[in-house]
N, CA, C and O atoms as a GROMACS GRO file, in nm:
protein
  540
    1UNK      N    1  -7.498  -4.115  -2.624
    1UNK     CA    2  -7.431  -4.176  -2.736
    1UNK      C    3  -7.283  -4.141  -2.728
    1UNK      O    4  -7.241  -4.027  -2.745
    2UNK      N    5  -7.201  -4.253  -2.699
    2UNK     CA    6  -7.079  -4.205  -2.731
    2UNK      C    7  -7.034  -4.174  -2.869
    2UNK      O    8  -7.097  -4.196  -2.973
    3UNK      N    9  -6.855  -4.096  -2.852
    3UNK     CA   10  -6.825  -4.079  -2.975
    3UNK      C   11  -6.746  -4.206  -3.058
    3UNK      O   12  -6.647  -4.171  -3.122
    4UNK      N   13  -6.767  -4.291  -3.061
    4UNK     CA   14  -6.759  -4.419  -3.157
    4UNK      C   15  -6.930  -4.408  -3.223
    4UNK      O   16  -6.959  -4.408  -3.343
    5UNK      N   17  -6.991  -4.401  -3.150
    5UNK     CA   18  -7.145  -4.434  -3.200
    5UNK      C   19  -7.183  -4.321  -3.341
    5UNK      O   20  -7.238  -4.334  -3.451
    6UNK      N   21  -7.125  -4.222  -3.274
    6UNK     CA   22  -7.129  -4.063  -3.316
    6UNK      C   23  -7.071  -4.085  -3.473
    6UNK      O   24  -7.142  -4.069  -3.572
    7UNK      N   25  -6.933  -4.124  -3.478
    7UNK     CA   26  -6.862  -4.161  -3.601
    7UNK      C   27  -6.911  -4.259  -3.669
    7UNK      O   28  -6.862  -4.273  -3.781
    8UNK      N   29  -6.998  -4.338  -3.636
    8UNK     CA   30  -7.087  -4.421  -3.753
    8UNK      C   31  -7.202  -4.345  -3.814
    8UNK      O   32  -7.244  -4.329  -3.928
    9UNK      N   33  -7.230  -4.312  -3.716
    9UNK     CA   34  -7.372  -4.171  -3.750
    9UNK      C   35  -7.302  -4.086  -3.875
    9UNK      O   36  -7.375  -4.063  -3.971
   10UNK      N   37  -7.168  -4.039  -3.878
   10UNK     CA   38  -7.110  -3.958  -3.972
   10UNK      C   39  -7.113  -4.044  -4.084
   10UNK      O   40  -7.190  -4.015  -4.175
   11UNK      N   41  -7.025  -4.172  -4.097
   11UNK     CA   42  -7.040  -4.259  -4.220
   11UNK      C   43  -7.177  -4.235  -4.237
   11UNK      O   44  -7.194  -4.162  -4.335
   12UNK      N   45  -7.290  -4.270  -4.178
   12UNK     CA   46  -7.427  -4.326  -4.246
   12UNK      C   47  -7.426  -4.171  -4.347
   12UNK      O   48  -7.446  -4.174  -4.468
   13UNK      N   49  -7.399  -4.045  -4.271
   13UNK     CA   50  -7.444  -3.967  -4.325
   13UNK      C   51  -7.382  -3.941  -4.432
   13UNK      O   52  -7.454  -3.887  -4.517
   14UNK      N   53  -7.250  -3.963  -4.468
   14UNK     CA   54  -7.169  -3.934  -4.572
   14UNK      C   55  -7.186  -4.030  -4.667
   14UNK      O   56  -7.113  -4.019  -4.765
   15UNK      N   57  -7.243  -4.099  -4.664
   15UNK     CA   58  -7.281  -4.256  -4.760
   15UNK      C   59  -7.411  -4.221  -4.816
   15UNK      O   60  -7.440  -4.247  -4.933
   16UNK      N   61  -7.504  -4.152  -4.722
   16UNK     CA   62  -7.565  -4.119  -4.777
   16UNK      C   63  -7.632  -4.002  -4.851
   16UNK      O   64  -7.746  -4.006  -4.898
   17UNK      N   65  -7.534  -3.879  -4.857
   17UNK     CA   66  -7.534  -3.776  -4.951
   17UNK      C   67  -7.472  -3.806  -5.083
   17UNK      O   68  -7.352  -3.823  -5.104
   18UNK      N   69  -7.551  -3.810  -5.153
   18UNK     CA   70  -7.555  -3.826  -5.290
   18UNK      C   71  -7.515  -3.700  -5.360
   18UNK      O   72  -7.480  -3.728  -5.475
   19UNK      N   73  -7.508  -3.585  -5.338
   19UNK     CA   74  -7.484  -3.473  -5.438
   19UNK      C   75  -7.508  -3.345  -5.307
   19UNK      O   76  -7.564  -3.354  -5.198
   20UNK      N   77  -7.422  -3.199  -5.394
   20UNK     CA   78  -7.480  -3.097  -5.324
   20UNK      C   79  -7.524  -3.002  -5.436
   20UNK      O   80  -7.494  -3.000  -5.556
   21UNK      N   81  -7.614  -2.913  -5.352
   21UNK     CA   82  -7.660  -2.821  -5.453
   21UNK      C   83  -7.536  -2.690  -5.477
   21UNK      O   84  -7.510  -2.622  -5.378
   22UNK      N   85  -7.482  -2.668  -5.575
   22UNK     CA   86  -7.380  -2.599  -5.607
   22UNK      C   87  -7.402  -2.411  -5.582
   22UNK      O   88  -7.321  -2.319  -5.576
   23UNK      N   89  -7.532  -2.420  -5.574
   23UNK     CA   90  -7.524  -2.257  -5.523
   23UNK      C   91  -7.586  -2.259  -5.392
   23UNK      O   92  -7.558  -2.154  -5.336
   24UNK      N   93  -7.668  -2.344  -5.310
   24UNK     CA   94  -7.679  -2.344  -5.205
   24UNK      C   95  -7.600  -2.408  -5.120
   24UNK      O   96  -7.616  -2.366  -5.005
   25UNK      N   97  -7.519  -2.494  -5.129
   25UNK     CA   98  -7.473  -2.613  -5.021
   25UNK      C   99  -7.538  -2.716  -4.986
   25UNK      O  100  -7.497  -2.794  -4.900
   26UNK      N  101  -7.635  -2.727  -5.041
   26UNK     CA  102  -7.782  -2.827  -4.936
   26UNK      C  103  -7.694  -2.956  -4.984
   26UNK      O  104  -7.636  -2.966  -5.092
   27UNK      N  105  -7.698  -3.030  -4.903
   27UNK     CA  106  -7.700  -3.254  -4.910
   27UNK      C  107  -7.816  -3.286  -4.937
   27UNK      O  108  -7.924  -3.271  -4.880
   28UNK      N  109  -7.776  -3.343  -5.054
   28UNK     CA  110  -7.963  -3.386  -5.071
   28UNK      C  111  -7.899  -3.581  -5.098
   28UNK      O  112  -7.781  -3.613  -5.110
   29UNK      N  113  -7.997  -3.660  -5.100
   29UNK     CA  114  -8.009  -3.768  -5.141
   29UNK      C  115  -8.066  -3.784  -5.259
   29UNK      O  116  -8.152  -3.703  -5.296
   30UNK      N  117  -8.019  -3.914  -5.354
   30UNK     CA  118  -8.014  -3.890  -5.489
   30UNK      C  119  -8.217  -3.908  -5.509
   30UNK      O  120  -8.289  -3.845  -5.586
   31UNK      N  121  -8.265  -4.038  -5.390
   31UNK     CA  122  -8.348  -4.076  -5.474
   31UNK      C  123  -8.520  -3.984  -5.391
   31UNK      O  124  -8.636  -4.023  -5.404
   32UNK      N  125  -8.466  -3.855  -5.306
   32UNK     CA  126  -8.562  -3.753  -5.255
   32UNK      C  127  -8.623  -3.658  -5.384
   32UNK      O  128  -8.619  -3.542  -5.342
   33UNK      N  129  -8.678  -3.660  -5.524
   33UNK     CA  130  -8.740  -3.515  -5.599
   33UNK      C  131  -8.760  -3.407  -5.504
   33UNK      O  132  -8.720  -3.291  -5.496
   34UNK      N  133  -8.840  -3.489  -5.428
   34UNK     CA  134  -8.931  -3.352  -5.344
   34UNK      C  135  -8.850  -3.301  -5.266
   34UNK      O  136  -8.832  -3.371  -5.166
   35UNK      N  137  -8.774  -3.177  -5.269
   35UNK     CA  138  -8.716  -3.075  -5.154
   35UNK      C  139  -8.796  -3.010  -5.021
   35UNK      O  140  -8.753  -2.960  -4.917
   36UNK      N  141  -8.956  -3.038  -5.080
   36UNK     CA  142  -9.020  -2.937  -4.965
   36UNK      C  143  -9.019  -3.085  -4.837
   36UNK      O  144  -9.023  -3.057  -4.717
   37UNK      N  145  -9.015  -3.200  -4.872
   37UNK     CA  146  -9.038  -3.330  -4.815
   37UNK      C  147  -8.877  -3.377  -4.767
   37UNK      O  148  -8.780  -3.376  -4.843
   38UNK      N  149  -8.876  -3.426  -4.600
   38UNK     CA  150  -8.765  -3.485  -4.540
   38UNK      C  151  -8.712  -3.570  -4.594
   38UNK      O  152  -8.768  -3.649  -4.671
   39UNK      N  153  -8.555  -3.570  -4.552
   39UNK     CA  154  -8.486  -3.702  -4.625
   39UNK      C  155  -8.515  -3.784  -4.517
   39UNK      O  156  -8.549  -3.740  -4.407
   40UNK      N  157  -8.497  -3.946  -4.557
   40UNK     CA  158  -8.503  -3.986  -4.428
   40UNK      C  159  -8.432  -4.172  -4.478
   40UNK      O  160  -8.426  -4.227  -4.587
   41UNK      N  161  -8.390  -4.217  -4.341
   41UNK     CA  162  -8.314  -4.346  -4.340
   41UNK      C  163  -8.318  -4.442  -4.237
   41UNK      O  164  -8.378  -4.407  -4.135
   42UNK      N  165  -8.280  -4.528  -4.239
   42UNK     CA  166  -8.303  -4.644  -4.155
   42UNK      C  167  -8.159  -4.649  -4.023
   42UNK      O  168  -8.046  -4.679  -4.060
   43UNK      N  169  -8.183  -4.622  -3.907
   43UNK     CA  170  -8.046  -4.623  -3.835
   43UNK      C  171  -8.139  -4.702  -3.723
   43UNK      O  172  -8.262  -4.699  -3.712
   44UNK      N  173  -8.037  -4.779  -3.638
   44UNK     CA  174  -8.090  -4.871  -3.552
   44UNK      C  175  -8.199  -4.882  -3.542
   44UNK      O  176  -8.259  -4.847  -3.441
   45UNK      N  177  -8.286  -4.958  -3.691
   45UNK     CA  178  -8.358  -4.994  -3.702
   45UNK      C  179  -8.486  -4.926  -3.715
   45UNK      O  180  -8.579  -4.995  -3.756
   46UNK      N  181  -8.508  -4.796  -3.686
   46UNK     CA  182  -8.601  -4.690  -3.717
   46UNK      C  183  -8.582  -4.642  -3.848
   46UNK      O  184  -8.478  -4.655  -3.914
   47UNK      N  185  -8.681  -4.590  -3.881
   47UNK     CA  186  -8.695  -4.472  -3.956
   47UNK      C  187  -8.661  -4.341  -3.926
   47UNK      O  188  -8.745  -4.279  -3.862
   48UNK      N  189  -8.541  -4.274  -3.962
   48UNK     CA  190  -8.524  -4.161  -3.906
   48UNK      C  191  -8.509  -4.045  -4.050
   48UNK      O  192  -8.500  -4.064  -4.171
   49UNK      N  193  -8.512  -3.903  -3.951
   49UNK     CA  194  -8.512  -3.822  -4.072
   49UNK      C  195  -8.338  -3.759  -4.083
   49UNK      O  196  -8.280  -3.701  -3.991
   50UNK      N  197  -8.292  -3.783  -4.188
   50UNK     CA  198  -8.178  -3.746  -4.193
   50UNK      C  199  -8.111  -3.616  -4.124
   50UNK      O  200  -8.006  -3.632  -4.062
   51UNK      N  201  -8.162  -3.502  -4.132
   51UNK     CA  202  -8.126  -3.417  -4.060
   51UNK      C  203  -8.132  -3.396  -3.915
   51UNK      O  204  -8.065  -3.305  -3.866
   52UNK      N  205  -8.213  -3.478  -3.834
   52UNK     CA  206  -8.177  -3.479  -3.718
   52UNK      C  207  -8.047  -3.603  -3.728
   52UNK      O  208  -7.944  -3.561  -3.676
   53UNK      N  209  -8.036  -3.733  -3.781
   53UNK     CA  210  -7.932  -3.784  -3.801
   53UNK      C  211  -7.804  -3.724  -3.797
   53UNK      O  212  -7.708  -3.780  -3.745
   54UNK      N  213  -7.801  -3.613  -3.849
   54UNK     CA  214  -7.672  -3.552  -3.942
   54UNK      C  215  -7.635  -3.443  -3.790
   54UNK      O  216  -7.528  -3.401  -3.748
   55UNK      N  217  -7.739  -3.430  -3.752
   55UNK     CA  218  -7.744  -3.340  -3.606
   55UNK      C  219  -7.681  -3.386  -3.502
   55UNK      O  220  -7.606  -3.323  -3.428
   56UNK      N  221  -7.719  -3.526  -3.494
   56UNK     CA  222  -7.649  -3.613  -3.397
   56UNK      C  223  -7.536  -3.648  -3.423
   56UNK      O  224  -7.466  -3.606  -3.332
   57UNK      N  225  -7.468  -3.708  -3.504
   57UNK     CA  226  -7.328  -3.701  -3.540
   57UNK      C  227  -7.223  -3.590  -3.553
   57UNK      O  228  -7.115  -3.578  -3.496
   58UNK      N  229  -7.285  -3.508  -3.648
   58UNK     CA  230  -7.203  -3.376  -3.598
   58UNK      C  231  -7.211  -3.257  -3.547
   58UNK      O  232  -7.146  -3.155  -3.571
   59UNK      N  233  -7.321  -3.283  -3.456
   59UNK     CA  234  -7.357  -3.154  -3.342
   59UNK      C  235  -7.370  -3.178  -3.239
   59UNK      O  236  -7.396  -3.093  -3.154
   60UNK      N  237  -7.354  -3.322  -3.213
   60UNK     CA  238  -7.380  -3.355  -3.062
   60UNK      C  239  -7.514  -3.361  -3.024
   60UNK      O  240  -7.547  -3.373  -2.906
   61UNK      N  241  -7.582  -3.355  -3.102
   61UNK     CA  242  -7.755  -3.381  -3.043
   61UNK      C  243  -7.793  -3.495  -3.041
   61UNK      O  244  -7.749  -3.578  -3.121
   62UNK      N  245  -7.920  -3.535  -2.914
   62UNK     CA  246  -7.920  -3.691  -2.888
   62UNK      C  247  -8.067  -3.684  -2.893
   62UNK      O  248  -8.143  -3.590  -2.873
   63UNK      N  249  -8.088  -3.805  -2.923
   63UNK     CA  250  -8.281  -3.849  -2.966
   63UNK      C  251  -8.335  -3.832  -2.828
   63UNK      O  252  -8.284  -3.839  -2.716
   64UNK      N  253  -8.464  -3.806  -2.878
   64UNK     CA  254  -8.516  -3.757  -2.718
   64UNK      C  255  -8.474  -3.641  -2.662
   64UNK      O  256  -8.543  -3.615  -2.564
   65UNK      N  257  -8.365  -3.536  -2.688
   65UNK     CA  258  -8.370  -3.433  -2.649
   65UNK      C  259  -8.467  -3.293  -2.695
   65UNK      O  260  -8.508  -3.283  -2.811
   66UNK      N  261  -8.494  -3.197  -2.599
   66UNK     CA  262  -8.650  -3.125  -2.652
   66UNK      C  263  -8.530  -3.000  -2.709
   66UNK      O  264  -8.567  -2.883  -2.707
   67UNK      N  265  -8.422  -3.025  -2.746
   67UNK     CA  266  -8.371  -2.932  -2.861
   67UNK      C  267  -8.422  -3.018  -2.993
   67UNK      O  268  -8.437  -3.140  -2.988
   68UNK      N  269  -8.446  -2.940  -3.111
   68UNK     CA  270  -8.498  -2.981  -3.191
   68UNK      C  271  -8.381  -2.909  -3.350
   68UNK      O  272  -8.331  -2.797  -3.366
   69UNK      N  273  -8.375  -3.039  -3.442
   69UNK     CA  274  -8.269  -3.000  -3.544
   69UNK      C  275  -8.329  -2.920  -3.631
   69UNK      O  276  -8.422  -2.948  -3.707
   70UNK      N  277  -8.258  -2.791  -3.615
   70UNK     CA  278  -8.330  -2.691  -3.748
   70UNK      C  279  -8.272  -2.632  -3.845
   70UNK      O  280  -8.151  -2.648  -3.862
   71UNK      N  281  -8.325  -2.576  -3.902
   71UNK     CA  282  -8.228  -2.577  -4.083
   71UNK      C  283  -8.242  -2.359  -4.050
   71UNK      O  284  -8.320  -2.270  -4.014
   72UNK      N  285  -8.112  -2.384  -4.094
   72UNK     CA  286  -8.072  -2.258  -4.127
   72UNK      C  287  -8.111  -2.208  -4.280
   72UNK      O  288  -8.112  -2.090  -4.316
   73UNK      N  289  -8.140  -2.312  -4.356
   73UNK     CA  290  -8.158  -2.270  -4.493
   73UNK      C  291  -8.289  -2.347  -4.526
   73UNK      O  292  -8.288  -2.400  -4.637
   74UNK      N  293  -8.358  -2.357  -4.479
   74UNK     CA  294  -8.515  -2.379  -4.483
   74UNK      C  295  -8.530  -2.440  -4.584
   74UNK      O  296  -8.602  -2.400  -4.676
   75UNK      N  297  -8.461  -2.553  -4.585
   75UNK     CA  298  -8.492  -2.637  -4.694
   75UNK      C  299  -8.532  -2.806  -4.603
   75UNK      O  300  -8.456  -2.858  -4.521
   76UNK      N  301  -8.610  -2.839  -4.628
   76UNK     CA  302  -8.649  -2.960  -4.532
   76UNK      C  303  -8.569  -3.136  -4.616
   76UNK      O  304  -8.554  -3.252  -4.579
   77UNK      N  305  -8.543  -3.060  -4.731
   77UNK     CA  306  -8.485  -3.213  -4.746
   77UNK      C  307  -8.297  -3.191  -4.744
   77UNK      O  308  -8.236  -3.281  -4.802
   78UNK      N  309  -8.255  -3.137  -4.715
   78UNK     CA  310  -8.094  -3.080  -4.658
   78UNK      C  311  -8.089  -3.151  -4.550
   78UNK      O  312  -8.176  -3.173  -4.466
   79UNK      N  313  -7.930  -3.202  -4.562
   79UNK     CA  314  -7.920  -3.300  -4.411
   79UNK      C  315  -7.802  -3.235  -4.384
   79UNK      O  316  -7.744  -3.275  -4.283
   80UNK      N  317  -7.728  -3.109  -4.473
   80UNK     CA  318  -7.573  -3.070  -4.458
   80UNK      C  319  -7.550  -2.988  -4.275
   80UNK      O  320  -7.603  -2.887  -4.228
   81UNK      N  321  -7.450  -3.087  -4.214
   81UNK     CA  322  -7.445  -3.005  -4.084
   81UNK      C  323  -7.422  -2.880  -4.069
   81UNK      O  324  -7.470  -2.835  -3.964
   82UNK      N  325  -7.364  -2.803  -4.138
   82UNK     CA  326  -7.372  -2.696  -4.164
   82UNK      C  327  -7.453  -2.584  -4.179
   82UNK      O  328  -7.418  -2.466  -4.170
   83UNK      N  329  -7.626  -2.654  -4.216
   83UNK     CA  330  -7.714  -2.575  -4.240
   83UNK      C  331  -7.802  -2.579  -4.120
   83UNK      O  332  -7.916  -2.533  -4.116
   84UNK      N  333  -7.746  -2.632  -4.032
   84UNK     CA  334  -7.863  -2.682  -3.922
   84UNK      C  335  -7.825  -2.598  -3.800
   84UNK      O  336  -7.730  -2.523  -3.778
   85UNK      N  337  -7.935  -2.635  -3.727
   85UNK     CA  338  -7.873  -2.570  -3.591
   85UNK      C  339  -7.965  -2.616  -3.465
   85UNK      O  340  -8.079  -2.649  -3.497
   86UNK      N  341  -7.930  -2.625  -3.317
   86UNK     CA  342  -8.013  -2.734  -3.274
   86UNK      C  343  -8.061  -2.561  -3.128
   86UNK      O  344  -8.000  -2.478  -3.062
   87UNK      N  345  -8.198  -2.602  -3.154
   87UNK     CA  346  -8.311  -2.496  -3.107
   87UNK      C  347  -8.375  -2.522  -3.016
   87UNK      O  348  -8.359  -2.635  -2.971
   88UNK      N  349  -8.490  -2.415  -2.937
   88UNK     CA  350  -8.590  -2.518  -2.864
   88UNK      C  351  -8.735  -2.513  -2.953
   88UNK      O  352  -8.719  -2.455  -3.060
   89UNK      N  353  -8.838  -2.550  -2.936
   89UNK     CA  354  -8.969  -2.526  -3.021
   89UNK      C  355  -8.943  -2.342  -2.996
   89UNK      O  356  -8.874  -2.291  -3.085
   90UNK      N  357  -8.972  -2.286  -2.933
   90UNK     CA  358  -8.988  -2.142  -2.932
   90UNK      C  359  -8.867  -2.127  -2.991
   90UNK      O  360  -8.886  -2.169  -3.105
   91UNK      N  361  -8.727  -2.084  -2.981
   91UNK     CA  362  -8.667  -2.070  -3.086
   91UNK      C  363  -8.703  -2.031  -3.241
   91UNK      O  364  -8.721  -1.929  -3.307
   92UNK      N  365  -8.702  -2.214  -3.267
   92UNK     CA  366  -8.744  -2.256  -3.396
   92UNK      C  367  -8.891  -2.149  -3.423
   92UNK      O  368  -8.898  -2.092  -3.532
   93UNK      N  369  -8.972  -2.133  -3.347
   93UNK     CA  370  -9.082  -2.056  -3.384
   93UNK      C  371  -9.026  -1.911  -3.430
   93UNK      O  372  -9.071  -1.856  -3.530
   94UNK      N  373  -8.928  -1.854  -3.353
   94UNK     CA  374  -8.923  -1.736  -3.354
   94UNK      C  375  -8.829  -1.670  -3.457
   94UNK      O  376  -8.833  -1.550  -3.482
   95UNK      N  377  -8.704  -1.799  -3.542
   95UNK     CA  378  -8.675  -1.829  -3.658
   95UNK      C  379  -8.742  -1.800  -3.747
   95UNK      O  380  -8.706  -1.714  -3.828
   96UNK      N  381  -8.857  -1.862  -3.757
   96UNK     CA  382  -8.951  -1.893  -3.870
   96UNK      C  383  -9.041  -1.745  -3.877
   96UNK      O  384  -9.104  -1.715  -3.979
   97UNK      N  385  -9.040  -1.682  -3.788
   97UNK     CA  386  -9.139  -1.546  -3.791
   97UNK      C  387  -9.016  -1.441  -3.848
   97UNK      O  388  -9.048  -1.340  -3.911
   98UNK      N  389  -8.885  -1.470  -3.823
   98UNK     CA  390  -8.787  -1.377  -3.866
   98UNK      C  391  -8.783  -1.367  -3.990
   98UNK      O  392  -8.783  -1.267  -4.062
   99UNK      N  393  -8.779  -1.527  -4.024
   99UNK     CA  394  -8.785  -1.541  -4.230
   99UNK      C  395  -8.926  -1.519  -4.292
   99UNK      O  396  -8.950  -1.563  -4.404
  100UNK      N  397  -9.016  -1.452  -4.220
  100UNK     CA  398  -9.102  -1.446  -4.298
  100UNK      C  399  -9.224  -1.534  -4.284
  100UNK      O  400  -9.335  -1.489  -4.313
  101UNK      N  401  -9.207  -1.682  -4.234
  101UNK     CA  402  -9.284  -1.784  -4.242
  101UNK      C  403  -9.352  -1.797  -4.106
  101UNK      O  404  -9.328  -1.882  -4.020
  102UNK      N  405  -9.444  -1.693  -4.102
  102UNK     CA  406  -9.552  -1.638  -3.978
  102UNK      C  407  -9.639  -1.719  -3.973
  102UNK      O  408  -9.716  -1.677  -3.887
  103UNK      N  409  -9.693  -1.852  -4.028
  103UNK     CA  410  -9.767  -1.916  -3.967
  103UNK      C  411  -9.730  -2.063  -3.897
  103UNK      O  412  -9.655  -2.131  -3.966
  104UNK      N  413  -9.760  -2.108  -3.803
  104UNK     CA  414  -9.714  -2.289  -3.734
  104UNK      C  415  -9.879  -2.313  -3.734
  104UNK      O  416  -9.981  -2.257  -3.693
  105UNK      N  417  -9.838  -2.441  -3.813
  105UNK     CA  418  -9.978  -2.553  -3.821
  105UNK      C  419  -9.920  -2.650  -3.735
  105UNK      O  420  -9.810  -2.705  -3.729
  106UNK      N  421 -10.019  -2.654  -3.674
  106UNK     CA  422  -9.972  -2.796  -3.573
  106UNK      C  423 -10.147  -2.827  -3.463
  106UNK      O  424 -10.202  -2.753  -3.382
  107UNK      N  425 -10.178  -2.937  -3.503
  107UNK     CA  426 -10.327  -3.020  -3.453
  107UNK      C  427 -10.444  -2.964  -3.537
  107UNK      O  428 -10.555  -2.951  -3.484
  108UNK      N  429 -10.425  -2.930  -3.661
  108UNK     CA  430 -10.500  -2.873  -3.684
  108UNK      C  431 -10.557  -2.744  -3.674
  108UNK      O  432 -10.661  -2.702  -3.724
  109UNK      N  433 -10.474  -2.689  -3.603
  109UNK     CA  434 -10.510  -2.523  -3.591
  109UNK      C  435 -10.394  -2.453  -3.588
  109UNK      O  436 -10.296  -2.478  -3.517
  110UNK      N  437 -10.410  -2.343  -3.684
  110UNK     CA  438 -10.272  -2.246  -3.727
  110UNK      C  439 -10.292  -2.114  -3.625
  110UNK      O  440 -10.400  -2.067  -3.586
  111UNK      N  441 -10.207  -2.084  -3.605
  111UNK     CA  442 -10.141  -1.975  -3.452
  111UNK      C  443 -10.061  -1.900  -3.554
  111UNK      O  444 -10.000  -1.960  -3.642
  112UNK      N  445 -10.063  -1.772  -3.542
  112UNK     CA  446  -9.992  -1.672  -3.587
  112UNK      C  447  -9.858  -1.640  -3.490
  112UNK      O  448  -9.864  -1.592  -3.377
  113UNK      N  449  -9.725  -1.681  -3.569
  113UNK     CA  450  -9.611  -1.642  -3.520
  113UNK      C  451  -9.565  -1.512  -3.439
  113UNK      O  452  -9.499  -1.503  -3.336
  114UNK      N  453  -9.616  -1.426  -3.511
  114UNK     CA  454  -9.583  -1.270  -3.485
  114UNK      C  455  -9.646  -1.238  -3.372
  114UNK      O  456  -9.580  -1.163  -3.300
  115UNK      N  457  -9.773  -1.276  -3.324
  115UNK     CA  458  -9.823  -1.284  -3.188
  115UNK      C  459  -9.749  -1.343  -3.082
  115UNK      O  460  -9.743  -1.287  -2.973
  116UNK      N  461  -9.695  -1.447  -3.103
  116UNK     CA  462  -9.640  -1.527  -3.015
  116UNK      C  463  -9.490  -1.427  -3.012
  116UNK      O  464  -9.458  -1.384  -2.902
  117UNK      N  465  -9.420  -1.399  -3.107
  117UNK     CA  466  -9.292  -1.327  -3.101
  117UNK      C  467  -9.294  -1.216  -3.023
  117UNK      O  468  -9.215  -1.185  -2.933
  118UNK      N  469  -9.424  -1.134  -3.077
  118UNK     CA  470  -9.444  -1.006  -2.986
  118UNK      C  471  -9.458  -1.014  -2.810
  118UNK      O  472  -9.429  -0.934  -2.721
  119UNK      N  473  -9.510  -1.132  -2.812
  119UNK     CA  474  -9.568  -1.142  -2.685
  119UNK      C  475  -9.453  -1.186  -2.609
  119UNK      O  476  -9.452  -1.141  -2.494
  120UNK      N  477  -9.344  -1.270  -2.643
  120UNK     CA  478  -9.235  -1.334  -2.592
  120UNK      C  479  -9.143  -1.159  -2.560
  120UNK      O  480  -9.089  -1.125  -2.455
  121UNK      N  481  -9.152  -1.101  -2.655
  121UNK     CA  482  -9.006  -0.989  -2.642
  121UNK      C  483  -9.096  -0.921  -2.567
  121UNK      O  484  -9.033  -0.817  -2.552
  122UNK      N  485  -9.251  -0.896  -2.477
  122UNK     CA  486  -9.311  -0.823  -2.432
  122UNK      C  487  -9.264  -0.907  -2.281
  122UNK      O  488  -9.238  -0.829  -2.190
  123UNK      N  489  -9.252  -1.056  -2.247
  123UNK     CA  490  -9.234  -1.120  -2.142
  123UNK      C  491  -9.089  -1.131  -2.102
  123UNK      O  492  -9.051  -1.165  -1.990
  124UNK      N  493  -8.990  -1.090  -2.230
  124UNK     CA  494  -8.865  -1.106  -2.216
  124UNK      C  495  -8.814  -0.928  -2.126
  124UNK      O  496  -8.723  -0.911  -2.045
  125UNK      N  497  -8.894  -0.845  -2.170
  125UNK     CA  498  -8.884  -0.701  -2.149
  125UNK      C  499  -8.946  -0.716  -1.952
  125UNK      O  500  -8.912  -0.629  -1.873
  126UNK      N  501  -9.007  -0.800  -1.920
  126UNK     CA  502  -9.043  -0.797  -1.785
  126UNK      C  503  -8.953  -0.836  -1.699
  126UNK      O  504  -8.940  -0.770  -1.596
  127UNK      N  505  -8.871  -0.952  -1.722
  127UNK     CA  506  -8.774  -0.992  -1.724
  127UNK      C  507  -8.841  -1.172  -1.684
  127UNK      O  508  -8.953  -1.222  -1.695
  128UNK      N  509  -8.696  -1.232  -1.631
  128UNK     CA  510  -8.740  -1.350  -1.564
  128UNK      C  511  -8.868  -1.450  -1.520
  128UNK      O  512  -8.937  -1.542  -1.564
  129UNK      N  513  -8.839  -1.332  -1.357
  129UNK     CA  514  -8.936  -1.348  -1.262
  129UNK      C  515  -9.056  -1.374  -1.330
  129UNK      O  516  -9.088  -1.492  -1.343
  130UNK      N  517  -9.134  -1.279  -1.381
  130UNK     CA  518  -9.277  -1.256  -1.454
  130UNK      C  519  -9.298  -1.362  -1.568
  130UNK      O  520  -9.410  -1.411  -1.588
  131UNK      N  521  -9.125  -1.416  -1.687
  131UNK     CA  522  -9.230  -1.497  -1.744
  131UNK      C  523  -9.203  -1.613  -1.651
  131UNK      O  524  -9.304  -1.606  -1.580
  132UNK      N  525  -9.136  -1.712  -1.606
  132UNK     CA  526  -9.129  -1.775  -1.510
  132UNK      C  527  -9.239  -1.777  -1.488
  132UNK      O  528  -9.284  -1.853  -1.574
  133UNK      N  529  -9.374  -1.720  -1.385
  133UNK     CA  530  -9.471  -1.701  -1.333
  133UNK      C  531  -9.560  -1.743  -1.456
  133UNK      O  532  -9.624  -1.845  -1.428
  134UNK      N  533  -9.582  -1.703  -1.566
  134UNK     CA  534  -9.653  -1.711  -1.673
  134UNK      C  535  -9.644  -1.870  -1.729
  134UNK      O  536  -9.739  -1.947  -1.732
  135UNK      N  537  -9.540  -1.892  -1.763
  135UNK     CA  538  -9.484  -2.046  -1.829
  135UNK      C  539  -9.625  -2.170  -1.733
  135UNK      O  540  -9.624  -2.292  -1.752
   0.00000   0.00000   0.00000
């Protein structure tokens, strides 16, 4: 995506923040209630979720990349670039075990974070070579 493309991505996003939250910072959209639930909008013709939107315009992140847009302030309906930050899935996992939020649901079966964290700083302590071999 070039940066012309990039600067429309910013309008959509600035057109479409409706308000901020005054002690957090969050962008919310006027007509989202639900905070625990994504914002989301229509850009070339998809359905997209605003915060990866807001990612791509002002972070340089592009669709289809396996970095993934993540919120610094764990709020899922926030699109403010500011609160985001662009991760890989492990990352983002290892985020989420830092704040507390030790479990990932995903296919139906929940995996305990803290296992996976422990086990990563146990493969990171081997170095490279070994997890390399493991992956």
């Amino acid at each position: 995506m070039d940066q012309n493309e990039r600067s429309l991505v910013r309008d959509y996003i600035r057109a479409k923040h409706s308000y901020t939250d005054p002690v957090t910072g969050c962008w919310f959209v006027k007509y989202n209630s639900d905070k625990s639930c994504y914002a989301s909008g229509i850009w070339a013709g998809k359905c997209r979720n605003l915060h990866i939107l807001s990612a791509v315009g002002f972070l340089n992140h592009n669709f289809g990349s396996i970095l993934r847009s993540c919120h610094k302030c764990d709020v899922k309906a926030c699109f403010n670039p500011e609160h985001l930050f662009l991760a890989t899935d492990r990352e983002n996992a290892l985020d989420a075990v830092k704040k507390g939020r030790n479990k990932y649901r995903g296919k139906g079966e929940t995996l305990n974070l803290m296992i996976a964290y422990e086990l990563s700083k146990i493969l990171d302590s081997l170095g490279n070579n070994h997890a390399a071999r493991c992956s």
